[in-house]
C-alpha positions as CSV (number, residue, x, y, z in Angstrom):
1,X,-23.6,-14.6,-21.0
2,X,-20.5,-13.8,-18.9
3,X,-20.4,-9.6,-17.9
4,X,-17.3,-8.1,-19.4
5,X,-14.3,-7.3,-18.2
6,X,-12.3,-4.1,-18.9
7,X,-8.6,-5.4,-17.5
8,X,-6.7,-8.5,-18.7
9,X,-3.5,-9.1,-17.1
10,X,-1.0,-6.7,-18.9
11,X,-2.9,-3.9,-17.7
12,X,-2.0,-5.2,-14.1
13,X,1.8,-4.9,-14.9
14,X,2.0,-1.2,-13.6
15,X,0.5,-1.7,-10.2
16,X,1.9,-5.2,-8.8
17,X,3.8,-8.3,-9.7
18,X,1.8,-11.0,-10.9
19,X,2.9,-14.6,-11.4
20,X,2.3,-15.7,-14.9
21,X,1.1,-18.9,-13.6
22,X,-2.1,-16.6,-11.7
23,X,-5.3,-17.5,-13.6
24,X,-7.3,-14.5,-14.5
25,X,-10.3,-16.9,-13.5
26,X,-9.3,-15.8,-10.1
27,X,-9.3,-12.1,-10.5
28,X,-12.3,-12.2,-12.4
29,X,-15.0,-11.6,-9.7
30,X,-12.7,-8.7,-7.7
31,X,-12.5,-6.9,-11.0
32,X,-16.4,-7.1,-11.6
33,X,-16.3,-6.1,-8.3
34,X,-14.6,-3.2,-8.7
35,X,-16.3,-2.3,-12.0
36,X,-19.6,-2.1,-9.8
37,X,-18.5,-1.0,-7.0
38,X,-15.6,2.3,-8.2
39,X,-16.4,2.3,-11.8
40,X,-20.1,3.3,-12.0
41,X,-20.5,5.2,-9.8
42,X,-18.5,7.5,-11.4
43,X,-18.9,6.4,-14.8
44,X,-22.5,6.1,-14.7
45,X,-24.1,2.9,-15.9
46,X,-25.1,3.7,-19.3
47,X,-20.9,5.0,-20.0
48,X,-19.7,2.2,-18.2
49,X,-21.5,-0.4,-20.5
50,X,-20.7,1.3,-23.3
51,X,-17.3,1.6,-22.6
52,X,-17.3,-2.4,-21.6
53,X,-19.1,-2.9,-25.2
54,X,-16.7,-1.3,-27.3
55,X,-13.6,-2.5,-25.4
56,X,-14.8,-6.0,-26.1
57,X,-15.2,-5.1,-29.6
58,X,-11.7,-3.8,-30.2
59,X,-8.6,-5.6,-31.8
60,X,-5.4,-4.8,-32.6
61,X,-6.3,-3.9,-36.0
62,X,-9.4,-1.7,-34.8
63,X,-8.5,-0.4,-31.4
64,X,-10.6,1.9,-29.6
65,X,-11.3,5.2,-31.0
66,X,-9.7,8.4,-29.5
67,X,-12.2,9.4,-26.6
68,X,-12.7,5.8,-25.6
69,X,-9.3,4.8,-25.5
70,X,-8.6,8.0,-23.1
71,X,-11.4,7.0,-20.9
72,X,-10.4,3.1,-20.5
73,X,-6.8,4.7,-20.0
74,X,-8.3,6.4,-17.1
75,X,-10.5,3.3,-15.6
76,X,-7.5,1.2,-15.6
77,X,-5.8,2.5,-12.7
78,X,-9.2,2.2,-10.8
79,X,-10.3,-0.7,-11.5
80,X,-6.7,-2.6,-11.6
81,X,-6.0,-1.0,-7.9
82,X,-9.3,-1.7,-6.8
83,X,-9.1,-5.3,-8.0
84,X,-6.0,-6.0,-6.1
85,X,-7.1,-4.4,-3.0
86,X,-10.3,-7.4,-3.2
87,X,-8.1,-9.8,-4.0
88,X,-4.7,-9.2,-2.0
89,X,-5.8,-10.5,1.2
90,X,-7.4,-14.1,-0.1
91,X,-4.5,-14.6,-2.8
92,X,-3.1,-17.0,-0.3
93,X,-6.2,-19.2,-0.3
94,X,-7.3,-22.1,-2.4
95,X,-11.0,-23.3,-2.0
96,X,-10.6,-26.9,-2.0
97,X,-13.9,-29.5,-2.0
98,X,-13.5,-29.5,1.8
99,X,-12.5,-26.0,2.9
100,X,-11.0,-22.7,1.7
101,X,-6.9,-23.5,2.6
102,X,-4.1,-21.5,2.4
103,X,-1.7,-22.5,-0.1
104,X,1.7,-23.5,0.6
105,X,4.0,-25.6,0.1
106,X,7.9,-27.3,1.4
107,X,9.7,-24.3,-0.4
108,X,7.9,-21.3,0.5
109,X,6.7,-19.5,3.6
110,X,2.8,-17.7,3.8
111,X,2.8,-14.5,4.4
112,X,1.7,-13.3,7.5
113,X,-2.0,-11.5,7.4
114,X,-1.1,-8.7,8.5
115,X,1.0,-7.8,5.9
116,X,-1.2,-9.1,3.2
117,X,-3.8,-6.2,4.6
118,X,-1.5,-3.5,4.5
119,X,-1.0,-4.3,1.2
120,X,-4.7,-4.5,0.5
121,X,-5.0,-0.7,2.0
122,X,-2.0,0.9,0.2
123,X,-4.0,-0.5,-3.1
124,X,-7.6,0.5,-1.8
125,X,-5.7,4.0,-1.1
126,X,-4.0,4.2,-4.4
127,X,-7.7,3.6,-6.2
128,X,-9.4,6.5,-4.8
129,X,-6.3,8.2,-6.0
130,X,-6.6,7.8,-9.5
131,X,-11.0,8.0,-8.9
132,X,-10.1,11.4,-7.9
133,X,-8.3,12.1,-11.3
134,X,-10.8,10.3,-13.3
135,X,-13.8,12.5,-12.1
136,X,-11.6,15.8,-12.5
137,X,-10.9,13.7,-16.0
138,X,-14.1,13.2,-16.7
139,X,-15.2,16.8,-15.9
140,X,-12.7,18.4,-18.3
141,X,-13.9,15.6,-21.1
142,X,-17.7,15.0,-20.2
143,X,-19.0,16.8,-23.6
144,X,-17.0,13.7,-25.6
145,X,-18.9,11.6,-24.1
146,X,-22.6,13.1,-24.7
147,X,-25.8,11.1,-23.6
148,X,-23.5,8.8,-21.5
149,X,-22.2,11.2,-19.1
150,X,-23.6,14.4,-17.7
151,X,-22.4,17.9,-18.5
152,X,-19.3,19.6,-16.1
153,X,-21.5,21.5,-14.7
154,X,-23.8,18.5,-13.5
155,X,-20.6,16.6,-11.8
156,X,-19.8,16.8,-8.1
157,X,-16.9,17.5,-6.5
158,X,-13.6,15.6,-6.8
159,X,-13.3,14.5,-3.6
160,X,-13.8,11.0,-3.2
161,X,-17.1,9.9,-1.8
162,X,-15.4,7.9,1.4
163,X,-12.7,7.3,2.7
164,X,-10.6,3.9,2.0
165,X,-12.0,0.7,3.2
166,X,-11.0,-1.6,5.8
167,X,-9.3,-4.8,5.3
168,X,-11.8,-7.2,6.3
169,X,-9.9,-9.6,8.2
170,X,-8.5,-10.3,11.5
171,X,-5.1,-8.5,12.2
172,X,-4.3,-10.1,15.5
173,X,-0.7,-9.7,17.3
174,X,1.7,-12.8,17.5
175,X,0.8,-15.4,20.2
176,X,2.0,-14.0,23.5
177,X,3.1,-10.3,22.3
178,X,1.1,-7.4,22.8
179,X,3.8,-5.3,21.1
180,X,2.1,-5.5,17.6
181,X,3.0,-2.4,15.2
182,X,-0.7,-2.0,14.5
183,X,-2.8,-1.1,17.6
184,X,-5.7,-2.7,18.4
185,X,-9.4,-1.3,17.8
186,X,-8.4,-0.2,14.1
C-alpha cells in the first residue's frame, strides 16, 4: 500500500506556479518527505495518521468534519512549502536510464542553480513560518483533538526547532568571476 498524501495539486496554487503538465508522481516523495520530516513532529504520529486517514476518506459530498478540516487547513501551508523547498532545486532534472539530466530543450533556457536554491530557501523559510502558527494553532485547539494530541500545557514553545536548512547543492560563481552575489563558505 502506497502512504497517503495530504496535498494534491490545487493546494499548491497559493505558494508557486505549477505547470499543469507537472506530474504529481514527481512531488510525491518531497511531500512524504515533508509529512515526516515538518508534519510529525509537530503533529505527532498518531494525529498525523489520523488526519492522513480521514483526509483520504473525504469527498465532496462528505468533506472533513469541522476540527479536521481546520487542522489540514493549517498543515497545508507546511507541507506544500516544505514540499517545494525538496523539490525546487531538482525540478530541472530528468532521471533518464543513463543518468539524472537536466531538461531542456531549443526554446527554453535552464535556470541557473543558484537561483533555483534561493528559491528553495525562501520556501524552506516560508515553512517554518506557517510551523510556527500551526504549533501556536495547535496549542489554542489541542483539546479538539483529544488522545491524538497532548494538552496546551504539554506543548513547547513556538519557536521553531532549527533554523532553515541549506540548499544542498553547489552554488559556485560564473567561470572566471569571483564577484558572485553570494559569498563563499555559506
Amino acid at each position: 500500500m502506497n502512504p497517503t498524501t495530504l496535498l494534491v495539486k490545487d493546494d499548491f496554487k497559493d505558494y508557486a506556479d505549477l505547470p499543469e503538465s507537472l506530474d504529481m508522481d514527481r512531488l510525491r516523495r518531497h511531500i512524504l518527505a515533508a509529512q515526516l520530516n515538518r508534519l510529525q513532529p509537530i503533529l505527532t504520529e498518531p494525529l498525523l495518521n489520523e488526519l492522513l486517514r480521514l483526509n483520504a476518506l473525504a469527498t465532496a459530498a462528505a468533506p472533513l468534519a469541522a476540527p479536521w478540516s481546520e487542522l489540514r487547513k493549517q498543515c497545508v501551508p507546511v507541507a506544500a512549502n516544505a514540499s517545494l523547498a525538496r523539490y525546487w532545486p531538482f525540478s530541472q532534472t530528468t532521471v533518464t536510464s543513463h543518468s539524472t539530466v537536466r531538461k531542456t530543450s531549443q526554446y527554453s533556457e535552464p535556470i541557473d542553480g543558484r537561483d533555483l536554491a534561493r528559491q528553495a530557501l525562501i520556501y524552506d523559510g516560508d515553512a517554518l513560518t506557517h510551523e510556527v502558527a500551526l504549533k501556536v494553532w495547535l496549542k489554542v485547539n489541542a483539546s479538539s483533538f483529544a488522545g491524538f494530541y497532548p494538552q496546551p500545557a504539554d506543548c513547547g514553545t513556538a519557536q521553531p526547532g532549527r533554523a532553515p536548512s541549506p540548499v544542498v547543492q553547489a552554488i559556485y560563481p560564473a567561470a572566471g568571476r569571483f564577484d558572485s552575489p553570494i559569498p563563499y563558505g555559506r
